[in-house]
C-alpha positions as CSV (number, residue, x, y, z in Angstrom):
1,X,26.9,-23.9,17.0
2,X,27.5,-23.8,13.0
3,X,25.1,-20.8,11.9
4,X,22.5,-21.5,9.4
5,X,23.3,-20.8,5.7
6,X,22.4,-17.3,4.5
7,X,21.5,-18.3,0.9
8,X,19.2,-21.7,2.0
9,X,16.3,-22.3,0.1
10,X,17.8,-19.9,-2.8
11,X,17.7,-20.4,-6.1
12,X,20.2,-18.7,-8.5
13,X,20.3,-18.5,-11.9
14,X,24.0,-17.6,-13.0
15,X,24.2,-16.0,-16.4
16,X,28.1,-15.5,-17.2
17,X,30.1,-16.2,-20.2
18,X,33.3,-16.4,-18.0
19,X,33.7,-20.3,-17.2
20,X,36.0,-19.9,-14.1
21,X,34.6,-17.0,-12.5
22,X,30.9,-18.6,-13.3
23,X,32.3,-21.6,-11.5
24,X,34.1,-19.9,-8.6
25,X,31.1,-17.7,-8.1
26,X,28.9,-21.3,-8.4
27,X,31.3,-22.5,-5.8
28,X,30.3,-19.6,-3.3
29,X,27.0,-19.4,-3.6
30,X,26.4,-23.3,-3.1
31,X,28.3,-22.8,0.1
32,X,26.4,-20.5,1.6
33,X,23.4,-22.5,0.6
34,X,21.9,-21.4,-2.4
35,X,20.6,-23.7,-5.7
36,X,22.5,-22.9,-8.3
37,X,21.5,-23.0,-12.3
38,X,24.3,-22.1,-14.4
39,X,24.1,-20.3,-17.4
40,X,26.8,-19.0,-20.1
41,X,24.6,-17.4,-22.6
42,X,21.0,-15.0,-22.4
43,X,19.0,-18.0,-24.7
44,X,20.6,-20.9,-22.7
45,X,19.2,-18.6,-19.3
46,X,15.8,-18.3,-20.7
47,X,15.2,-21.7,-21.4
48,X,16.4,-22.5,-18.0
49,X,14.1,-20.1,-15.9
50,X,11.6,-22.0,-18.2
51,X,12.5,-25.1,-17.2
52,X,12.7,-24.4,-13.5
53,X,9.3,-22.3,-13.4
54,X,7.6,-25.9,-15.3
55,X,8.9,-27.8,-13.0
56,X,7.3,-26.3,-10.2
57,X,4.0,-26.7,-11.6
58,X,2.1,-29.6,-10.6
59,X,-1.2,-31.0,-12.4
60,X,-2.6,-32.0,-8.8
61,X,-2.5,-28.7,-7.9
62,X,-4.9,-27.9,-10.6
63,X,-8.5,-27.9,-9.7
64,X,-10.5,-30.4,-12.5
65,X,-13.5,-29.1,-14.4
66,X,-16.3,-31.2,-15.3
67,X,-16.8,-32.2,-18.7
């Protein structure tokens, strides 16, 4: 029986300047399961924990108010 992944349902965002350790480290963590969001630069890793907290919204989840 395989074990379950540790790291499912994760999601990573991995901030590193270094392309091959960024990527080996990518490599690892996507086996064990996790989603992973690279990043190489501080700006570049705020826009994308914007991006992936937007994305999660959803307008039908949003209760309508008359008008």
């Amino acid at each position: 029986m395989t074990p379950p992944d540790p790291l499912k349902d994760c999601r990573i965002l991995l901030v590193d300047d270094h392309d091959d350790l960024a990527e080996n480290l990518t490599e690892i963590l996507e086996e064990e399961g996790a989603q992973v969001t690279r990043a190489a630069r501080a700006s570049e890793a705020l826009d994308r924990a914007v991006e992936g907290l937007t994305s999660r919204w959803s307008t039908s989840a949003c209760p309508t108010r008359p008008a």
